[in-house]
DSSP file (Angstrom, degrees, kcal/mol; ACC not computed):
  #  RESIDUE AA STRUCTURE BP1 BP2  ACC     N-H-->O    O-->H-N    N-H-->O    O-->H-N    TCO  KAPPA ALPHA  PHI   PSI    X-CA   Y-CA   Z-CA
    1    1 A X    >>        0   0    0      0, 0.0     4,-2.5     0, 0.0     3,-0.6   0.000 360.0 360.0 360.0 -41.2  -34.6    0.9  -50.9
    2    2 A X  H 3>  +     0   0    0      1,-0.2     4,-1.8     2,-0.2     5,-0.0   0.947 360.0  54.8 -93.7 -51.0  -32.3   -1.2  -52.7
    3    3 A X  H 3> S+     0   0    0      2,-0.2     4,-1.5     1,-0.2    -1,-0.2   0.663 111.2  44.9 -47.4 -18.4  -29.2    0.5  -50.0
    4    4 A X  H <> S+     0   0    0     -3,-0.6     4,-7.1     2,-0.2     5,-0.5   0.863 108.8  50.9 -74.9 -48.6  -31.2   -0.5  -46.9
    5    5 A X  H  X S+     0   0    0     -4,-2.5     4,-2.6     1,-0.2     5,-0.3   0.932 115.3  51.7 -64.9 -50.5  -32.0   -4.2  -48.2
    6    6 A X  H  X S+     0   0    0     -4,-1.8     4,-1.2     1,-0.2    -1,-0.2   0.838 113.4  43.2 -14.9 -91.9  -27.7   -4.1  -48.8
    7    7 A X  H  X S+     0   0    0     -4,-1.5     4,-2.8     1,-0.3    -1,-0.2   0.720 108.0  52.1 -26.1 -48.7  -27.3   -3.1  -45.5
    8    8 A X  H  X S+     0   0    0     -4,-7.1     4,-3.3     1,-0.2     5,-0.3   0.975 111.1  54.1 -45.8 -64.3  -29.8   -5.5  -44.0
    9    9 A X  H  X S+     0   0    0     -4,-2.6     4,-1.4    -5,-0.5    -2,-0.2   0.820 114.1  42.9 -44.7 -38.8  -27.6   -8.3  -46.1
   10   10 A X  H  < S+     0   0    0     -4,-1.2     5,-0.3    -5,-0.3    -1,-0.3   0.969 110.8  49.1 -68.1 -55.4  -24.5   -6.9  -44.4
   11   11 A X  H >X S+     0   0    0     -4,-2.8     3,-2.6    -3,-0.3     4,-2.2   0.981 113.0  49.8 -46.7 -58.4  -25.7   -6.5  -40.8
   12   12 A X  H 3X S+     0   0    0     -4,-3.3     4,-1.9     1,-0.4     5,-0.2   0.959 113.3  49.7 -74.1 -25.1  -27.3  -10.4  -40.9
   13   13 A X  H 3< S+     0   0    0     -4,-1.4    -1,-0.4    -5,-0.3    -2,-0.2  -0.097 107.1  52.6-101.4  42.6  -24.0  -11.8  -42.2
   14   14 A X  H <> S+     0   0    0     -3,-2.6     4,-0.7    -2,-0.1    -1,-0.2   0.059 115.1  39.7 -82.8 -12.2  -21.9  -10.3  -39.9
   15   15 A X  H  X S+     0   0    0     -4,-2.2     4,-0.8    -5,-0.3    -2,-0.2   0.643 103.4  63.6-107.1  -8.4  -23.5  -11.4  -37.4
   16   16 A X  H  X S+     0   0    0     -4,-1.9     4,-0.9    -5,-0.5    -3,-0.2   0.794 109.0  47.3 -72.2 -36.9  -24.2  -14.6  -38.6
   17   17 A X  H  > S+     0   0    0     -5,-0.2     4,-2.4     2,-0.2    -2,-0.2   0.835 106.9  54.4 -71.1 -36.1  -20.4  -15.1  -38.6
   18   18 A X  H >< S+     0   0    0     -4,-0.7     3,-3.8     2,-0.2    -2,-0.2   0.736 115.8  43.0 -57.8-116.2  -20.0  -13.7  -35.2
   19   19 A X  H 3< S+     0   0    0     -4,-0.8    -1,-0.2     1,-0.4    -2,-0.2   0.487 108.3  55.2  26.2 -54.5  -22.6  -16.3  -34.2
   20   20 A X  H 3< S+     0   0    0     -4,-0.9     2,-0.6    -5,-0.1    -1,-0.4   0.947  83.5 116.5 -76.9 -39.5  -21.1  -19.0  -36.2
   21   21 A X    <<  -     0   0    0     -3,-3.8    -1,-0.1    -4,-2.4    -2,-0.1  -0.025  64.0-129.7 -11.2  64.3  -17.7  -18.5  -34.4
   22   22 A X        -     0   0    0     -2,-0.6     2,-0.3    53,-0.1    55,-0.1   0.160  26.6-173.5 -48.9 146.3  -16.6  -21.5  -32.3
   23   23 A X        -     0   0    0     52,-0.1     2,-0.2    53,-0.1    52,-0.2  -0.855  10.6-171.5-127.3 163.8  -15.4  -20.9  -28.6
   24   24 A X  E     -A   74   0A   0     50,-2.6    50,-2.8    -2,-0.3     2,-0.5  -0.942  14.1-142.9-140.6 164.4  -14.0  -23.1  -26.4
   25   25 A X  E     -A   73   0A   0     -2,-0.2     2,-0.3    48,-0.2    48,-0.3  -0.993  13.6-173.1-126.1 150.0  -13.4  -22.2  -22.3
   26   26 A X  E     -A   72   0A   0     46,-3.2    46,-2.8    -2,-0.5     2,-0.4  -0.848   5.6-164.4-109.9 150.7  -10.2  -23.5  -20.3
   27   27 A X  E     -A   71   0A   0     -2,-0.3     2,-0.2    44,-0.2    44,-0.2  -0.880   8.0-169.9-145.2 119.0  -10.2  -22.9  -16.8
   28   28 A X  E     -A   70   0A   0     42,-1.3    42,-1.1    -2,-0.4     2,-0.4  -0.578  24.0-125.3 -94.6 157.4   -6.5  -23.3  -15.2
   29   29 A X  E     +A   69   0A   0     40,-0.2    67,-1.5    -2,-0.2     2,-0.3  -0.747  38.4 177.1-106.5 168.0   -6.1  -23.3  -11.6
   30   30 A X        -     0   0    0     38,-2.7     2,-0.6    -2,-0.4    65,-0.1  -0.958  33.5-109.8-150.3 147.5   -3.5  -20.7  -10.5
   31   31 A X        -     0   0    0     -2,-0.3     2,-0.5    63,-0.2    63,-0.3  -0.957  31.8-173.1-116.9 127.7   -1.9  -19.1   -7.0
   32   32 A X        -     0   0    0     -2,-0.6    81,-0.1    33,-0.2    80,-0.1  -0.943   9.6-179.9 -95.4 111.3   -3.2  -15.6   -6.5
   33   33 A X        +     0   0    0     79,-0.6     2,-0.4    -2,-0.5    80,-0.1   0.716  55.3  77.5 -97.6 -10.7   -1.4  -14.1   -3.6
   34   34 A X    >   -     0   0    0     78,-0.2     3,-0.8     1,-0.2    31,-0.1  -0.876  60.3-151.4-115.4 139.6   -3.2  -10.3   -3.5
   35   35 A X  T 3  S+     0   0    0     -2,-0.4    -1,-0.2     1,-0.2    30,-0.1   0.940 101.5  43.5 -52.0 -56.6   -6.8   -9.5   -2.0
   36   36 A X  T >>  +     0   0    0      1,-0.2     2,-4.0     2,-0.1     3,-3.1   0.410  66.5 126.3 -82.1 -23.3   -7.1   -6.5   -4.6
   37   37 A X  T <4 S+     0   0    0     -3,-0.8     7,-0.7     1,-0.3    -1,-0.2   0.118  77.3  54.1 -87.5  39.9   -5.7   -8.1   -8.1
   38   38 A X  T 34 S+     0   0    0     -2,-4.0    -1,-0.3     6,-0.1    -2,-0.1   0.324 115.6  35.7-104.3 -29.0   -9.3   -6.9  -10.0
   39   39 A X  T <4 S+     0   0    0     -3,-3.1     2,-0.5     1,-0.1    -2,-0.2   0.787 104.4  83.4-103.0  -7.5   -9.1   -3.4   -9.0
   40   40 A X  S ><>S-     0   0    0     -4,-0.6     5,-1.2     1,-0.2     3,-0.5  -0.765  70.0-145.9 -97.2 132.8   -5.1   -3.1   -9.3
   41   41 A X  I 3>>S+     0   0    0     -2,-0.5     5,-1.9     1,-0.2     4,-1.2   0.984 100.0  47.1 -56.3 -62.8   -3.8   -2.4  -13.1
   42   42 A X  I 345S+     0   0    0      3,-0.2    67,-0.4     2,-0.1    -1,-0.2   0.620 113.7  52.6 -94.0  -0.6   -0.5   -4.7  -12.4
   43   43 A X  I <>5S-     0   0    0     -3,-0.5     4,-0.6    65,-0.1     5,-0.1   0.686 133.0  -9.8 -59.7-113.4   -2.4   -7.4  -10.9
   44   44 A X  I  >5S+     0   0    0     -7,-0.7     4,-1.2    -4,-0.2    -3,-0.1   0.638 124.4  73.3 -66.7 -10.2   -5.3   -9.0  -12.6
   45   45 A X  I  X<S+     0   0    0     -5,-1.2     4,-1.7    -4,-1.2     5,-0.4   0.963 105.3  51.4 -62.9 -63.9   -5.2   -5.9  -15.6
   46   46 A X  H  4<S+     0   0    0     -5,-1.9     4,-0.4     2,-0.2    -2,-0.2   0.429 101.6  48.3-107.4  33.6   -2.0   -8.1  -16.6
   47   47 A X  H  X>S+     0   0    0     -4,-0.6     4,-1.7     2,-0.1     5,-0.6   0.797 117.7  44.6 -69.6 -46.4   -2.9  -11.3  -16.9
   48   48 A X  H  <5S+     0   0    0     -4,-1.2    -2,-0.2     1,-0.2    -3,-0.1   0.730 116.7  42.8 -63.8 -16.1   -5.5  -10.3  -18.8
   49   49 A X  T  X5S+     0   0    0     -4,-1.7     4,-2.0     2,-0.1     5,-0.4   0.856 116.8  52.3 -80.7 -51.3   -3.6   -7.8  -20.9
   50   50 A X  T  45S+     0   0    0     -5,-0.4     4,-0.5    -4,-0.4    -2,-0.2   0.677 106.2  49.8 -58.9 -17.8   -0.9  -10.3  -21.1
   51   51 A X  T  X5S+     0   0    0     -4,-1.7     4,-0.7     2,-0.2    -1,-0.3   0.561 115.7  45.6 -86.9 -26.6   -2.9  -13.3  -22.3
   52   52 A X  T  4<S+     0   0    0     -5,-0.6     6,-0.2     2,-0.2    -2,-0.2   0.752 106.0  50.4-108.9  -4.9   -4.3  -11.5  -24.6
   53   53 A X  T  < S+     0   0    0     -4,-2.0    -1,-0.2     1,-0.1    -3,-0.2   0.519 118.4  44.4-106.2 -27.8   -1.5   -9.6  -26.2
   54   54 A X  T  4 S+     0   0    0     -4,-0.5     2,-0.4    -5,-0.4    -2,-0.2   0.475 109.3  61.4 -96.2  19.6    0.4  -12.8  -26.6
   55   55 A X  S >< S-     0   0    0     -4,-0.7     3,-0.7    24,-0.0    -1,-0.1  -0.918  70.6-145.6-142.4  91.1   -2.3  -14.8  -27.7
   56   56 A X  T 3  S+     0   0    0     -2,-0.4    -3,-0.1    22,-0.2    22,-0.0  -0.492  86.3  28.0 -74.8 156.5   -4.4  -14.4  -31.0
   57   57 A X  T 3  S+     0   0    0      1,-0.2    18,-2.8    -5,-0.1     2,-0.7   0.769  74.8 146.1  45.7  56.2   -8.3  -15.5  -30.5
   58   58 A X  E <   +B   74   0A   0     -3,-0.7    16,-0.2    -6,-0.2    -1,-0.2  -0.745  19.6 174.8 -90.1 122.1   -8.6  -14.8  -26.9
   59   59 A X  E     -     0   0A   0     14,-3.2     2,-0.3    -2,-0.7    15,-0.2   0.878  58.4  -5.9-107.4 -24.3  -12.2  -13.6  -26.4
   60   60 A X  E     -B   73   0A   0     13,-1.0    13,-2.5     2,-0.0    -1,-0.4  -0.926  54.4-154.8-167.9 145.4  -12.4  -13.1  -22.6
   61   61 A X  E     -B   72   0A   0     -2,-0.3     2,-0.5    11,-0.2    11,-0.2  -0.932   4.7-168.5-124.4 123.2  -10.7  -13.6  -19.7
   62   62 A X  E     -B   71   0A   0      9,-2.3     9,-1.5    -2,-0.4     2,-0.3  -0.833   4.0-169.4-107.2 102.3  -11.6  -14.1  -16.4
   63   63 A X  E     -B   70   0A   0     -2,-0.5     2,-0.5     7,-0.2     7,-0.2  -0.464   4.2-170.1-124.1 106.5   -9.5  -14.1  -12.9
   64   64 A X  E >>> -B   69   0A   0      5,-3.7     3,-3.0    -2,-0.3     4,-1.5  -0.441   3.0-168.4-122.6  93.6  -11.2  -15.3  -10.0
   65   65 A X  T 345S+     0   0    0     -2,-0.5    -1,-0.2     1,-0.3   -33,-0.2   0.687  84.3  49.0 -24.6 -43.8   -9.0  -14.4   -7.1
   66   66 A X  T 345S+     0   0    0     -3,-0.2    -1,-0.3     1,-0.2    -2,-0.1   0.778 112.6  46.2-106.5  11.0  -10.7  -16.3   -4.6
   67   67 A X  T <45S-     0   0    0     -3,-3.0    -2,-0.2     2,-0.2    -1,-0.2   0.583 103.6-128.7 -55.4 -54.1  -10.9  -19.7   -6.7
   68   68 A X  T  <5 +     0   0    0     -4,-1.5   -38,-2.7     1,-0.3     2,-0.3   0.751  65.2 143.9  56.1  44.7   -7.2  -19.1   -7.6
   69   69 A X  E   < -AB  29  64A   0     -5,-0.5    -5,-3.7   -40,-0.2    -1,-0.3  -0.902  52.0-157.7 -99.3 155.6   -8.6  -19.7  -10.9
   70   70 A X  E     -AB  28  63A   0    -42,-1.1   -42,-1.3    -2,-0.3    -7,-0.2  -0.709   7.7-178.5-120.4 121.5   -8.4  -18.6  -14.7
   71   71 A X  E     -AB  27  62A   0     -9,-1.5    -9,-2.3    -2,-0.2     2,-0.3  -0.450   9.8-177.2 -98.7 150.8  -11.2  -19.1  -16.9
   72   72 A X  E     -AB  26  61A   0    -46,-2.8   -46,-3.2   -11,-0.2     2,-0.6  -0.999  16.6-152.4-134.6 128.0  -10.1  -17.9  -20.7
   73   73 A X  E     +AB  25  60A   0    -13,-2.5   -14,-3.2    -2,-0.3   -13,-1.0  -0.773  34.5 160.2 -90.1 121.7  -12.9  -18.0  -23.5
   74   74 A X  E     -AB  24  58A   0    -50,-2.8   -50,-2.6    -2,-0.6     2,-0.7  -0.996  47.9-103.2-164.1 154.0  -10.7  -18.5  -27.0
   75   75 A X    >>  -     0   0    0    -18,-2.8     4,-2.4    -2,-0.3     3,-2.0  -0.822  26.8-141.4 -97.5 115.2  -11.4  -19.8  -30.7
   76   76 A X  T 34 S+     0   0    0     -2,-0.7    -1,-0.1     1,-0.2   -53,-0.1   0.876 101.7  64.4 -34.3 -46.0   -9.9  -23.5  -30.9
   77   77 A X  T 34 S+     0   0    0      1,-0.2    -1,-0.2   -55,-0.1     3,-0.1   0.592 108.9  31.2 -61.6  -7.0   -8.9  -22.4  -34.3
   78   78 A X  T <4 S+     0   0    0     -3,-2.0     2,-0.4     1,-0.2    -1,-0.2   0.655 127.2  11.7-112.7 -51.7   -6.5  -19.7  -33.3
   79   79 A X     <  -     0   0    0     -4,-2.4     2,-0.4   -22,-0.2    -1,-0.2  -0.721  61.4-137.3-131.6 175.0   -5.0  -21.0  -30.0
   80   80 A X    >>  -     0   0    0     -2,-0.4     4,-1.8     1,-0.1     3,-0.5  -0.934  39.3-105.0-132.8 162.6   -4.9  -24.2  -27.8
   81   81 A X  H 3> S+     0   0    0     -2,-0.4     4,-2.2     1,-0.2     3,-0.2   0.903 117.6  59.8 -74.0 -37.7   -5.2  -24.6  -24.0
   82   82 A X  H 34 S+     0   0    0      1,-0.2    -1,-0.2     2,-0.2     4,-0.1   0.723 106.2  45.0 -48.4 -31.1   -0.9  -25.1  -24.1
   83   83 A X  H X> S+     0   0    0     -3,-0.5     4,-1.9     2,-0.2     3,-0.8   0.851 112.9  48.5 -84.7 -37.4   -0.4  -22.2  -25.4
   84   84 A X  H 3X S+     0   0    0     -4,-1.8     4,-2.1     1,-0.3    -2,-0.2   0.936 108.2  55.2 -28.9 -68.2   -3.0  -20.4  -22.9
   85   85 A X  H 3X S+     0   0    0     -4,-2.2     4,-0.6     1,-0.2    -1,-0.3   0.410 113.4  42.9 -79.5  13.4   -1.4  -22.1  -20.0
   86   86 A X  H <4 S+     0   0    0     -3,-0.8     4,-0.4     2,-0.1    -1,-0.2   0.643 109.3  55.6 -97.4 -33.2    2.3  -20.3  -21.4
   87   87 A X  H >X S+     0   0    0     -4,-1.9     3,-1.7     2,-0.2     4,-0.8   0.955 113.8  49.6 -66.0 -39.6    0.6  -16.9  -22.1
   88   88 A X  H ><>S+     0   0    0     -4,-2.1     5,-1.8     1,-0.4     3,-0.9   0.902 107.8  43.6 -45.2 -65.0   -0.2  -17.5  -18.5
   89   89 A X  T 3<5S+     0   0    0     -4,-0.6    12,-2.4     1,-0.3    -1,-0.4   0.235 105.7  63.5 -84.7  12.1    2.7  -18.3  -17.0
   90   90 A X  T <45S+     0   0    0     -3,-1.7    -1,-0.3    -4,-0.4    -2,-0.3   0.140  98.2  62.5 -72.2  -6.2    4.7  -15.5  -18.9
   91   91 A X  T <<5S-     0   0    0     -3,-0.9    -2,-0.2    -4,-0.8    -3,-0.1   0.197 130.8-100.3 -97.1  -3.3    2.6  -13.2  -17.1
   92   92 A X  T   5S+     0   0    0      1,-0.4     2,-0.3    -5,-0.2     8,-0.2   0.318  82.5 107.6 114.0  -9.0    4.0  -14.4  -14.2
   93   93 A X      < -     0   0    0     -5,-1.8    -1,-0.4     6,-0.1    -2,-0.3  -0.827  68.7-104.3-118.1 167.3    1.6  -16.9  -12.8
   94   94 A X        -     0   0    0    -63,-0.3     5,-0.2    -2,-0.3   -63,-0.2  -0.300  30.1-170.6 -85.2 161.0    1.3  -20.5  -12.4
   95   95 A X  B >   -C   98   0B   0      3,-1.8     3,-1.1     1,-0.3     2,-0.3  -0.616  59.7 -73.2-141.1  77.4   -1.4  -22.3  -14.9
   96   96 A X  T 3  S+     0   0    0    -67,-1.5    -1,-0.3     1,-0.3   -68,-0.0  -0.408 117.4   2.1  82.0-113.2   -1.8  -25.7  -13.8
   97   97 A X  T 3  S+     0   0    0     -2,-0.3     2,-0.9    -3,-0.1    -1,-0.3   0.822 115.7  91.9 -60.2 -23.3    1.6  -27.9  -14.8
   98   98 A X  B <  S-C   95   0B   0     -3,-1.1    -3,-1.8     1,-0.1     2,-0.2  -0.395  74.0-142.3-104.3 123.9    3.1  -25.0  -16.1
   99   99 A X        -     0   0    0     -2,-0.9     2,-0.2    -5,-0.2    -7,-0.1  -0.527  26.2-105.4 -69.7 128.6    5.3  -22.8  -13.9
  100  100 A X        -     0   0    0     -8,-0.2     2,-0.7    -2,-0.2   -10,-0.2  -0.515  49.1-104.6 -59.2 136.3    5.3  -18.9  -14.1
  101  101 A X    >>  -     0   0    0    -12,-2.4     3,-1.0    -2,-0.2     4,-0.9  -0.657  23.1-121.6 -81.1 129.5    8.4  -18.2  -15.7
  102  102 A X  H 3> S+     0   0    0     -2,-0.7     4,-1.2     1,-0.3    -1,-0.2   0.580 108.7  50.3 -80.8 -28.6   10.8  -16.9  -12.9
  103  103 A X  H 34 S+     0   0    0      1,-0.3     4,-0.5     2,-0.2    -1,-0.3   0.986 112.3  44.1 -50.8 -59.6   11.3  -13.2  -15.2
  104  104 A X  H X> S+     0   0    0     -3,-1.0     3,-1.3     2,-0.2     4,-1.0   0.753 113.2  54.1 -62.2 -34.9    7.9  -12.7  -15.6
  105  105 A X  H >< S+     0   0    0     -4,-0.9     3,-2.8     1,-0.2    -2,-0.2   0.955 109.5  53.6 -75.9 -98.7    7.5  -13.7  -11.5
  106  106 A X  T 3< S+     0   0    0     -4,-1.2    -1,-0.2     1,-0.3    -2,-0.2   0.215 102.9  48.0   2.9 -47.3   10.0  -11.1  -10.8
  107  107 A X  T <4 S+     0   0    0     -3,-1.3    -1,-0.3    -4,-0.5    -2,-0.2   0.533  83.0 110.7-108.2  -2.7    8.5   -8.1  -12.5
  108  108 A X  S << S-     0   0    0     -3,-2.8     2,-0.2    -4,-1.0   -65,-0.1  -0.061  85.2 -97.0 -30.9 151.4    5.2   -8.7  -10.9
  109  109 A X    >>  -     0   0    0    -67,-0.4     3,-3.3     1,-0.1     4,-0.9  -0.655  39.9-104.3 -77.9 148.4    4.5   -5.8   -8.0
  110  110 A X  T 34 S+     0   0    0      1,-0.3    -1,-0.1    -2,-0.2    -2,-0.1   0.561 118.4  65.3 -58.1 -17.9    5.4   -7.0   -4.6
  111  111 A X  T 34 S+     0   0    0      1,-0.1    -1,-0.3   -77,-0.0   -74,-0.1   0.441  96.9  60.9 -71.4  -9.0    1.5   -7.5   -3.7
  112  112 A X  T <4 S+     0   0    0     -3,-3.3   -79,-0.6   -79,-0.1   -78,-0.2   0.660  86.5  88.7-115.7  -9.8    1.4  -10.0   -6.2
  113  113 A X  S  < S-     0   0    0     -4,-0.9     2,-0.1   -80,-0.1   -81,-0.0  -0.349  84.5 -94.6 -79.4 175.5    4.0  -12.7   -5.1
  114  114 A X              0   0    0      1,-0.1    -1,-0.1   -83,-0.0    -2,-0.1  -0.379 360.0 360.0 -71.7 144.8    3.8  -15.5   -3.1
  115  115 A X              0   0    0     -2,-0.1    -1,-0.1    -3,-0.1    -2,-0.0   0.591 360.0 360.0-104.5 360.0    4.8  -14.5    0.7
């Protein structure tokens, strides 16, 4: 008995921290130049990989191709919307003021540039 009521104790205060967690959402506008980039890995798989592998307390990202937006879900305490819009544009696309940086533009797939 006394190992369940533990367990209980664990379960609600982890999830009581989960829960307590601030988010914030940014949504950058962006030029998407391919129909596909949700079902293609080196489209919209990396911005989202790429945001999120340079970027600690990214919680979701979301790429909506016919918007030309991206909205990113992150804890204020970990990252800031400047640092967001850089992850961005190191992945090769534009994030509002911030310019894709012409490397990252480069090794994009030919579907993914501008024509």
């Amino acid at each position: 008995m006394k190992y369940i009521g533990s367990l209980l104790l664990s379960v609600f205060l982890f999830f009581g921290a989960q829960a307590a967690e601030k988010k914030a959402t940014l949504t950058v506008k962006t030029s998407i130049a391919c129909d596909h980039c949700l079902q293609c890995s080196s489209c919209g798989q990396n911005i989202n990989d790429k945001i999120r592998d340079t970027e600690k307390g990214i919680r979701k990202v979301k790429v909506d191709p016919k918007a030309n937006t991206i909205t990113v879900t992150y804890a204020p305490d970990k990252t800031n919307p400047e640092q967001i819009k850089k992850a961005i544009a190191a992945a090769g696309f534009d994030a509002d003021e911030v310019k894709a940086t012409a490397d990252a533009y480069e090794k994009l797939d030919g579907c993914c540039k501008a024509k």
